[in-house]
N, C-alpha and C positions, 0 to 999 in steps of 0.2 A: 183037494186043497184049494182053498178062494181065498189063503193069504197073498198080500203082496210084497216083494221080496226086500221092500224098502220101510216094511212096519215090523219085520221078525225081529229085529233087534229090541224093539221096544214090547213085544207079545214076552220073549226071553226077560227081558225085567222086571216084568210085569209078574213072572213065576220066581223070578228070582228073590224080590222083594214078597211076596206071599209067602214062601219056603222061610224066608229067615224069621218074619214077623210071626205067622202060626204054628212054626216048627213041624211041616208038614212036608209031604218027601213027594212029588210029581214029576214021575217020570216020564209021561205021554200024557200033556196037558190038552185039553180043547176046548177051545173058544168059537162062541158065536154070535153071528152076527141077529140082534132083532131086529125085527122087519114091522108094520106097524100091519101089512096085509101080506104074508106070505104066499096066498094065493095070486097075487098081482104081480108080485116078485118072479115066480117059476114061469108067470104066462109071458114077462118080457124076455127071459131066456129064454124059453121056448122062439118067441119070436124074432131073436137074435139069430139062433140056430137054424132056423127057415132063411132069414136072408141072407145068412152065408152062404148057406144053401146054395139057393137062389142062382148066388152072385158068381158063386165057383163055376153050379153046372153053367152058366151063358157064358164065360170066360172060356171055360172049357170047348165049348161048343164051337165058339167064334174061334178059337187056335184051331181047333180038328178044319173047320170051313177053310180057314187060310192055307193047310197043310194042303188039306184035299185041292184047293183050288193052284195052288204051284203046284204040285204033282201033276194034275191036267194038263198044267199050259205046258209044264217041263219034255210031258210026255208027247204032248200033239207037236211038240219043237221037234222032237226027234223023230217023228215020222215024216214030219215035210224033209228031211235034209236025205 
């Protein structure tokens, strides 16, 4: 789904006015969005999906580094005492 939770109300009218006006019965309607190059479309999700990527794994990374590096100091504290 790539609807937004703030247009379903107006996609529902939108069936609901076709259903009255064509006297047609749409139980599972769907709507799409045209794109003028859909090739260029999938390649910025693609590269959306890369920089969250991205962003997660070095976030990730940096928390694992900061764990690891309290754990060290926590642990070299309790061998001097």
């Amino acid at each position: 789904r790539l609807m937004r939770d703030d247009q379903r109300p107006f996609f529902r009218l939108a069936v609901q006015q076709a259903q009255a006006t064509y006297n047609i019965k749409a139980e599972h309607p769907l709507f799409f969005y045209w794109v003028s190059d859909a090739n260029a479309e999938m390649l910025s999700f693609r590269d959306d999906g890369y920089k969250y990527f991205l962003i997660g794994m070095l976030i990730h990374f940096a928390w694992q580094l900061l764990c690891v590096t309290l754990a060290v100091l926590g642990f070299a504290k309790l061998g001097h005492l």
